[in-house]
N, C-alpha and C positions, 0 to 999 in steps of 0.2 A: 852498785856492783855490776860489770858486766854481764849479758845474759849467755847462757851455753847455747851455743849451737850443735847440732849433729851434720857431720858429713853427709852428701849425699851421696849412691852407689846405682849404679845400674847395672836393672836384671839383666841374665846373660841369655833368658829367653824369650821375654817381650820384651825387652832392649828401654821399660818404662823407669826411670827414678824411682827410687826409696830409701826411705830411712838407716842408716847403718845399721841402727839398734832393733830393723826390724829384719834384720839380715837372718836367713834359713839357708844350713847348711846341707850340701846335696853330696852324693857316694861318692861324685868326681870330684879329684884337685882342681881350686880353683874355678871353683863353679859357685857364684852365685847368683841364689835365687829370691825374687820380693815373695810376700807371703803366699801371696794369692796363685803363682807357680808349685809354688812348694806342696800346696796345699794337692793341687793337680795331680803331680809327678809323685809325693814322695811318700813315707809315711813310718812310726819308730814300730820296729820291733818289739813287740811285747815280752820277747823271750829274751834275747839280747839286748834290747833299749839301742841298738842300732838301727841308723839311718839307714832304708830303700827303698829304692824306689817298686812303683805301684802296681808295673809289670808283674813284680816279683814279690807278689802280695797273696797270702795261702791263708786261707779262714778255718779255724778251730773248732772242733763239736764246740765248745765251752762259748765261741763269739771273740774269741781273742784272734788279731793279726799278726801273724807271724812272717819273717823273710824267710825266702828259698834256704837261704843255709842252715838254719833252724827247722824246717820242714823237711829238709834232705837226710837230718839227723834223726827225723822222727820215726820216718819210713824209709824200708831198704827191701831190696831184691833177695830174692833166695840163690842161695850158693847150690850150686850144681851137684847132687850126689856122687861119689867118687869111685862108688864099689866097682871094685873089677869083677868078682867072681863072689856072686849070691849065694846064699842057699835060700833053703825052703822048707825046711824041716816044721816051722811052728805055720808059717801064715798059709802053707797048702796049697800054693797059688804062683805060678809062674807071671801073673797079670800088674804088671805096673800099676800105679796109682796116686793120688798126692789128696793133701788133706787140708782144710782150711776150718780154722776153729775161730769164731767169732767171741768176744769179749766186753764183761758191763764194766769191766777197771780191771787195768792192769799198772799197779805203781809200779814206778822207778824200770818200765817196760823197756827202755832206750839202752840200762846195760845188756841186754840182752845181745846187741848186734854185732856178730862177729863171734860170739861163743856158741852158736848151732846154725845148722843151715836153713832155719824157716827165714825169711823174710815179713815185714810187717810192711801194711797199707790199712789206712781209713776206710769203715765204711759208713753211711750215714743212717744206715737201721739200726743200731749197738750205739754205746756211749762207752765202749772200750776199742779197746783195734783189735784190726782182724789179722790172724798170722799164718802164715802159708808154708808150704812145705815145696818143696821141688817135687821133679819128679820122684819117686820110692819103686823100692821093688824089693824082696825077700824079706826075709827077719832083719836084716841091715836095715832095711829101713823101716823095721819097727823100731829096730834099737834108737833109731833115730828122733821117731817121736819123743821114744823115754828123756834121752840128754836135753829136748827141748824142756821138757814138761821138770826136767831137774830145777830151770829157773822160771820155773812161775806159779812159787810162793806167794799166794797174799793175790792171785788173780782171782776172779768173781766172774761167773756168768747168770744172767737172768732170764726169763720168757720170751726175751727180743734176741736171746743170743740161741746160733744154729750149729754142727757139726756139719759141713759141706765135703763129701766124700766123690773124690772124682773115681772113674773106673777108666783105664786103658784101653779103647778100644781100638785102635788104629790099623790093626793086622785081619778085622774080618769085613768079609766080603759083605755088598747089601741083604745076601739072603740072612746070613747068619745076626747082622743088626736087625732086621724083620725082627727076627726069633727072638731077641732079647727084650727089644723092646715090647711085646707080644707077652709075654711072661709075667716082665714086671706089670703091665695094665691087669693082668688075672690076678696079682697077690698085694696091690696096693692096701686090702683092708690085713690082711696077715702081718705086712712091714708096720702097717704104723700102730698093730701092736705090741711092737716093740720099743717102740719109741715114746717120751712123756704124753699124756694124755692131751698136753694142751697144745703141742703143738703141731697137727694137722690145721688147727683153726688156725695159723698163721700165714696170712697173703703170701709171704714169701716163700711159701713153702708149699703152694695150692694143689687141689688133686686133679691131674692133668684131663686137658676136654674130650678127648680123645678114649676111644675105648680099646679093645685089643681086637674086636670086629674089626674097624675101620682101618687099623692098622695092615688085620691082612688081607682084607678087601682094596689095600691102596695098590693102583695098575702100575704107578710109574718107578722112579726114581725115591726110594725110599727116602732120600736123603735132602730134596730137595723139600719133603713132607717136615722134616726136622725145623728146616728155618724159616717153619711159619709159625712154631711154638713157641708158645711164651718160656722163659730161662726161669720165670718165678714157679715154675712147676717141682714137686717135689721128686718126679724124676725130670732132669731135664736135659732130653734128646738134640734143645739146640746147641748147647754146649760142643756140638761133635763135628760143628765147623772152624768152631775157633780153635778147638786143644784135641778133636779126636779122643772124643772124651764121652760120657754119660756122666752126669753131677747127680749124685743124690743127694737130696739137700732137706729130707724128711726129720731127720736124729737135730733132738735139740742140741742147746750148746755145752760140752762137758771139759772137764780139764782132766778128767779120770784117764789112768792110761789103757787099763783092762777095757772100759768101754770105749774108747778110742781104736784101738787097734782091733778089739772083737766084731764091730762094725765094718770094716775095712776087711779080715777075713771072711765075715758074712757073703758078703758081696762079690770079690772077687772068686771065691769056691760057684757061687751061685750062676754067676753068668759063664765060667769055663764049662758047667755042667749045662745051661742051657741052649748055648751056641749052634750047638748042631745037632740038637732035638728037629724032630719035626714038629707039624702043627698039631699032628693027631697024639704025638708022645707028649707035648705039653699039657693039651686037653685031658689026657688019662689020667696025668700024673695031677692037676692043677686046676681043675673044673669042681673043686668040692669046698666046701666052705673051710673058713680061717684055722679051723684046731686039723680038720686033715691035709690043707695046704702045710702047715705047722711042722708037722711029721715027715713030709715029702722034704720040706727043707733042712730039719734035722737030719734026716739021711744022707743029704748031699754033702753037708757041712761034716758032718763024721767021716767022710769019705777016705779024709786023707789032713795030714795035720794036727794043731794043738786043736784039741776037741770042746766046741764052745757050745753046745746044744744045753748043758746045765744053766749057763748064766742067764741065756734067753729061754728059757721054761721058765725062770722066776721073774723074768720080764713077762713075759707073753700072759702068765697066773694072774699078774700083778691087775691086766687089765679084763682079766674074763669079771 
């Protein structure tokens, strides 16, 4: 019997002979490539079982590779907030804000895009994603966390996962960021008990090097002191070159909406009241240890707004 031959074909990028049968197909019509190209350039989708090439190669917490258009689907931007005309009736706070809530599993997380306006992105601390909110501002955009938190049923966060709470600062001058950030260095031991017990011990979350002396002992440009600070801080001041922000990144990871949104009025009530304190009016008010710092902050918070000083006394008891 005669014996079989195979054709032979040349690569269309080392221009070398190969076997037809050992032909690999590439994204472009009409493109072939020998193994050993292929191998270089190309690689299957694990998500799709689609050919791309290697440019366009995205790695997986899990170690699987996936193409851009399967990764593109994974993560997405957040939708711009629409409100024309706020109120403020519950949050108490005319002060902008956005919120980032990290995750240890989130299934079937991809319908989610396009039915609220968080946006989702990877992060590589968590072994869920992490989902982000736009800008927010009044009870609107509390309402807004709620419709998020409508679809994430069956989500899970664990000891690696954070509540990351940005604060608006954009509209004060250096003195009045002096001031705030001056504040929070006196009540760092007061916030984080508020917060689960274990997460102060978490790097990402560290207690900043910096004291509230140093702060108002700094001669210059307050802000130029900012980005020399590490972002892994549990307040963190470098944040406020890139978003004109303050990130508080102390509050573990929660999918609750009461504690979600009660941390967010926290805060914002807190630094509208601090702002334009002096040095000597924060010292009076905030020079006393964590149960009469405690009280001082209960009072700011009742000021005005839905009144959250109940929720946080069963916090703050939780850790005496």
């Amino acid at each position: 019997m005669p014996t079989l031959t195979a054709s032979t074909l040349t690569c269309t990028l080392c221009h070398n002979d190969f076997n037809f049968l050992e032909l690999r197909v590439a994204p472009e019509y009409n493109v072939m490539l020998c193994p050993s190209c292929w191998e270089q350039r190309c690689f299957f989708c694990t998500e799709c079982e689609e050919v791309a090439y290697t440019r366009n190669r995205n790695a997986t917490r899990d170690n699987r590779v996936i193409c851009d258009s399967c990764y593109n689907r994974n993560i997405w931007k957040v939708i711009p907030s629409n409100v024309s005309i706020a109120s403020y009736t519950n949050i108490g706070s005319k002060r902008k804000y956005g919120i980032e809530l990290e995750t240890a599993s989130c299934p079937d997380y991809q319908e989610l895009k396009g039915k609220t306006i968080f946006g989702a992105k990877t992060d590589c601390s968590v072994s869920g994603m992490e989902f982000i909110s736009p800008i927010l501002y009044g009870d609107e955009g509390l309402q807004e966390v709620f419709n998020f938190l409508e679809f994430t049923n069956g989500f899970t966060v664990d000891n690696t996962c954070g509540y990351h709470l940005h604060i608006d600062v954009r509209d004060e001058n250096p003195v009045q960021l002096r001031h705030i950030v001056y504040a929070y260095a006196k009540t760092y031991e007061t916030w984080k008990r508020l917060v689960a017990s274990h997460r102060p011990f978490n790097s990402y979350c560290a207690r900043t090097q910096y004291s509230a002396e140093e702060i108002r002992a700094y001669n210059h440009n307050i802000v130029n002191y900012f980005r020399g600070c590490s972002r892994y801080a549990w307040f963190n001041v470098n944040a406020y070159e890139k978003y004109k922000t303050f990130e508080i990144r102390l509050h573990e990871g929660t999918m609750h909406y009461k504690t979600i949104i009660y941390w967010a009025m926290a805060h914002t009530r807190f630094v509208d009241a601090v702002k334009d304190m002096r040095y000597e009016e924060i010292d009076r008010l905030l020079d006393g240890a964590a149960i009469q710092q405690f009280d001082v902050l209960k009072a700011i918070w009742n000021q005005s707004g839905q009144r959250i000083s109940e929720f946080y006394q069963r916090r703050f008891n939780y850790h005496v």
